[in-house]
N, CA, C and O of each residue as an XYZ file, in Angstrom:
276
protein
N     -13.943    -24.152    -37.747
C     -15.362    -24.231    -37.422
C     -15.515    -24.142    -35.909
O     -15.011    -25.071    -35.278
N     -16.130    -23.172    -35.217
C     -16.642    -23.230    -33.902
C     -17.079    -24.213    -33.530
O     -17.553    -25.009    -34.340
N     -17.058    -24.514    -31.993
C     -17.682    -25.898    -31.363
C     -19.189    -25.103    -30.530
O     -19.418    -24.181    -29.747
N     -20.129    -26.415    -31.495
C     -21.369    -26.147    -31.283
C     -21.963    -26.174    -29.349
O     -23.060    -25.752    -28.985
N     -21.050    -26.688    -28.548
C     -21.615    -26.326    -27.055
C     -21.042    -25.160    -26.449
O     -20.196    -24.475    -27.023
N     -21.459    -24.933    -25.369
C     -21.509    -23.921    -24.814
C     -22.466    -22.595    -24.871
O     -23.455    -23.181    -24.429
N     -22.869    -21.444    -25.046
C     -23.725    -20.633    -25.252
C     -23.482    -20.053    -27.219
O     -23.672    -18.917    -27.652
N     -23.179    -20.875    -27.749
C     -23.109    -20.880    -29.386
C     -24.850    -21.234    -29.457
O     -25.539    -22.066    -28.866
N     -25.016    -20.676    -29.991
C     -26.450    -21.004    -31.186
C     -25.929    -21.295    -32.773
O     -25.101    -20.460    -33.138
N     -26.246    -22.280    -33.737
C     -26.606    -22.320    -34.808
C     -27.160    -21.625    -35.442
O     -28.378    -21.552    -35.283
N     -26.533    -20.845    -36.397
C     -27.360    -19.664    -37.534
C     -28.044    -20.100    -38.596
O     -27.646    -19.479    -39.581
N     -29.043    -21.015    -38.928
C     -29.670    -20.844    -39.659
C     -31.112    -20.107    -39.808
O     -31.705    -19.525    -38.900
N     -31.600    -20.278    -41.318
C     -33.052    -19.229    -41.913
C     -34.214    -19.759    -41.092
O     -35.179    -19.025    -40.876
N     -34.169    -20.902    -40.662
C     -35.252    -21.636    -39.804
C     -35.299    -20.661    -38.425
O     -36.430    -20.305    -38.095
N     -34.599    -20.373    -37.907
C     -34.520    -19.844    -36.125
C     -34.529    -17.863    -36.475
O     -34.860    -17.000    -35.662
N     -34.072    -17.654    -37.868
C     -34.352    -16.172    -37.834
C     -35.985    -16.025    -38.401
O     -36.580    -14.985    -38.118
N     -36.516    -16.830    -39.010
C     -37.840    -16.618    -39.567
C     -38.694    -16.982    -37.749
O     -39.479    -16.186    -37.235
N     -38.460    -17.724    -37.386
C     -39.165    -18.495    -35.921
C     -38.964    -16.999    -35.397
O     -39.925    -16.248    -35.566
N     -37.855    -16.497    -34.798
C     -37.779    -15.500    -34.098
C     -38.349    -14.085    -34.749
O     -38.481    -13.216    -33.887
N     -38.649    -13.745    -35.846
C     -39.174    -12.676    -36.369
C     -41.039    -12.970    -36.491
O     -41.839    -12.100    -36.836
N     -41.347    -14.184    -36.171
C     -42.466    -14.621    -36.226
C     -43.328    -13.608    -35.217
O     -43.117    -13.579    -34.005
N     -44.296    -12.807    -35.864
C     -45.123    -12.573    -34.342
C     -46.275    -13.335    -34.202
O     -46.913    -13.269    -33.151
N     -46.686    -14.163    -35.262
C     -48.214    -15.542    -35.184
C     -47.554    -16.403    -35.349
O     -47.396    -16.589    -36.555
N     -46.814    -17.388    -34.484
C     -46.567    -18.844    -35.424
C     -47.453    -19.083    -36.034
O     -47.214    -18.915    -37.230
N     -48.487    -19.432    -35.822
C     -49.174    -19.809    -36.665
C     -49.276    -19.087    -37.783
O     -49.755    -19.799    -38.665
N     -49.126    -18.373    -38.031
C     -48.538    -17.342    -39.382
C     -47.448    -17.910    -40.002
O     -47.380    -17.568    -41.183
N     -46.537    -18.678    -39.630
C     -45.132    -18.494    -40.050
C     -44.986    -18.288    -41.712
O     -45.956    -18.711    -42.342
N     -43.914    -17.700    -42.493
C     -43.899    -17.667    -43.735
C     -43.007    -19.197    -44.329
O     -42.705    -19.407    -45.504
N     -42.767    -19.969    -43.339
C     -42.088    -21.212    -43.782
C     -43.080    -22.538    -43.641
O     -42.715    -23.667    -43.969
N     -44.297    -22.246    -43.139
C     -45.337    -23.338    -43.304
C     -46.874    -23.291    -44.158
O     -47.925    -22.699    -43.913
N     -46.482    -24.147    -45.187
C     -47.770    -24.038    -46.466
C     -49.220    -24.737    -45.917
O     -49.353    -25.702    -45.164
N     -50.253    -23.898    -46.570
C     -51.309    -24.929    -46.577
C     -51.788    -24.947    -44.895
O     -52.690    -25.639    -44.422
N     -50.913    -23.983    -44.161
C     -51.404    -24.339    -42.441
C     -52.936    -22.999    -42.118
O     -52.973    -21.847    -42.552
N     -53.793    -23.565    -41.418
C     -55.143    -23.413    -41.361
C     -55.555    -23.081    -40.009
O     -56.011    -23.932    -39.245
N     -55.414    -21.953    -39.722
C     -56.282    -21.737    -37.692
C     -57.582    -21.844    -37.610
O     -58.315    -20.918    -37.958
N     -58.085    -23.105    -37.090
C     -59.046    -23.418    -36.689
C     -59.765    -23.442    -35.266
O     -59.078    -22.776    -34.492
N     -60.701    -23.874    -34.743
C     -60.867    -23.639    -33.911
C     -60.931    -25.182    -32.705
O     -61.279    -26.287    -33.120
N     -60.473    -24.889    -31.037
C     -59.640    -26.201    -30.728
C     -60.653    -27.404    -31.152
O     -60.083    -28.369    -31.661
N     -62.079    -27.497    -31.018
C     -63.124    -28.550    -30.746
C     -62.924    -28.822    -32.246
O     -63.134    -29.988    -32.581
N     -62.532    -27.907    -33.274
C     -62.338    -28.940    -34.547
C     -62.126    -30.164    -34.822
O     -61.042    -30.478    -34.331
N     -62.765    -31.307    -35.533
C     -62.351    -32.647    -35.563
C     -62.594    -32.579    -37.192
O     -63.520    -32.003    -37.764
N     -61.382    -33.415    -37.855
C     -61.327    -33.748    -39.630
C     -61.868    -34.855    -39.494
O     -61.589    -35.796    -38.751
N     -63.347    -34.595    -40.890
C     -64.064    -35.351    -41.064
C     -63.598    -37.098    -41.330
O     -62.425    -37.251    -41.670
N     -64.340    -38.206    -41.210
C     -63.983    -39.377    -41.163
C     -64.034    -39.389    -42.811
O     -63.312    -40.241    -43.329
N     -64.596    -38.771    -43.464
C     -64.795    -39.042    -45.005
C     -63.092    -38.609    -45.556
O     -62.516    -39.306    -46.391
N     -62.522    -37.512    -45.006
C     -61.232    -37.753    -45.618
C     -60.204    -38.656    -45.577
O     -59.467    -38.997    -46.502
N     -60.211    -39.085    -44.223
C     -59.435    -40.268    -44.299
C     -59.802    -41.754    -45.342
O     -59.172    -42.605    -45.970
N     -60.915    -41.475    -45.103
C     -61.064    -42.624    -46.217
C     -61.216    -42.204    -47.729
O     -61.291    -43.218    -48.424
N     -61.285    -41.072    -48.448
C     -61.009    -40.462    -49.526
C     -59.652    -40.714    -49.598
O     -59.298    -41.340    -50.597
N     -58.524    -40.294    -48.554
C     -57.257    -41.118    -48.602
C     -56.941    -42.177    -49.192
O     -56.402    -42.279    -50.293
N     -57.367    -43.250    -48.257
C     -57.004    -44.373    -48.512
C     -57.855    -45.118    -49.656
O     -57.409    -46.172    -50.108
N     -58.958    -44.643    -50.090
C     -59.258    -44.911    -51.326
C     -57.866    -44.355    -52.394
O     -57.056    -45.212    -52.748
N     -57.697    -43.037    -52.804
C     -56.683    -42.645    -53.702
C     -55.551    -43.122    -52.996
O     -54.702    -42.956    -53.871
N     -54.959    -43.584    -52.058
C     -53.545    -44.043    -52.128
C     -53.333    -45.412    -52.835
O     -52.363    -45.687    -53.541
N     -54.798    -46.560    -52.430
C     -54.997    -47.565    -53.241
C     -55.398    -47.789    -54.341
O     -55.087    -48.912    -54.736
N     -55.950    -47.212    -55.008
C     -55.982    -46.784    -56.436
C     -54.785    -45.949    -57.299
O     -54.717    -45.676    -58.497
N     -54.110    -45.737    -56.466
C     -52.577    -45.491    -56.905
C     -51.462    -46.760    -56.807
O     -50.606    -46.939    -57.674
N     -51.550    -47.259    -56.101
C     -50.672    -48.129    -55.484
C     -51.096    -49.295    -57.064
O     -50.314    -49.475    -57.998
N     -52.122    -49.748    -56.977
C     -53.184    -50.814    -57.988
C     -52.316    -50.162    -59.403
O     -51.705    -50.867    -60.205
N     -52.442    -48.573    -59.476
C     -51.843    -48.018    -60.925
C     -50.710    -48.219    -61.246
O     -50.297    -48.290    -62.403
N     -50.105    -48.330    -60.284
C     -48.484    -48.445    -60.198
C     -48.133    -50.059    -60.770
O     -47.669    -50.618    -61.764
N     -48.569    -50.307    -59.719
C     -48.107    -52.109    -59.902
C     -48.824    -52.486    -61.044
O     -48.867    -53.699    -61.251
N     -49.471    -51.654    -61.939
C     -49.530    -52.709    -63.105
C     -48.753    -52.175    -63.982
O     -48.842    -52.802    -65.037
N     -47.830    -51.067    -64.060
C     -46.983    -51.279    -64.676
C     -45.982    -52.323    -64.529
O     -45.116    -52.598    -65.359
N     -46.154    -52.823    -63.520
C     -44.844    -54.136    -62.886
C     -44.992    -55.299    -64.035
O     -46.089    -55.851    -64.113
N     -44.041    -55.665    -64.850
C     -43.990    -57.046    -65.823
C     -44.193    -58.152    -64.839
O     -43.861    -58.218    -63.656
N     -44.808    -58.996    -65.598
C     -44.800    -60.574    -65.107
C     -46.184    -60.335    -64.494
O     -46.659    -61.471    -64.509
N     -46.938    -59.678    -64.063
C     -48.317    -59.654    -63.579
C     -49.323    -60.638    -64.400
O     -49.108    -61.270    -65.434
N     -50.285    -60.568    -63.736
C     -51.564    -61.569    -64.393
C     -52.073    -60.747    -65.243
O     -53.033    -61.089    -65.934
């Protein structure tokens, strides 16, 4: 196995997709990513749509837990 210092680069699919990239923001290795514009701000209602469904999950979960009330 080669020693990783000196002018060696690491070959992996991550650094040939990066380098064939001409939009990062394009990349074909990131889902669901969205170009917006900079003054964009995410609404306060999702975060709390969040944390409503993470706690109403969390509540679902633990009652499967035995010994509960």
């Amino acid at each position: 196995m080669p020693a990783q210092g000196g002018g060696t680069k690491p070959q992996t699919g991550a650094i040939a997709v990066v380098a064939d990239a001409t939009d990062p923001a394009r990349r074909p290795d990131v889902l669901f990513r969205v170009r917006r514009a900079d003054d964009h701000q995410v609404s306060a209602w999702w975060m709390i749509g969040a944390f409503v469904a993470v706690s109403v999950a969390v509540i679902a979960l633990l009652s499967f837990v035995p010994g509960g009330a």
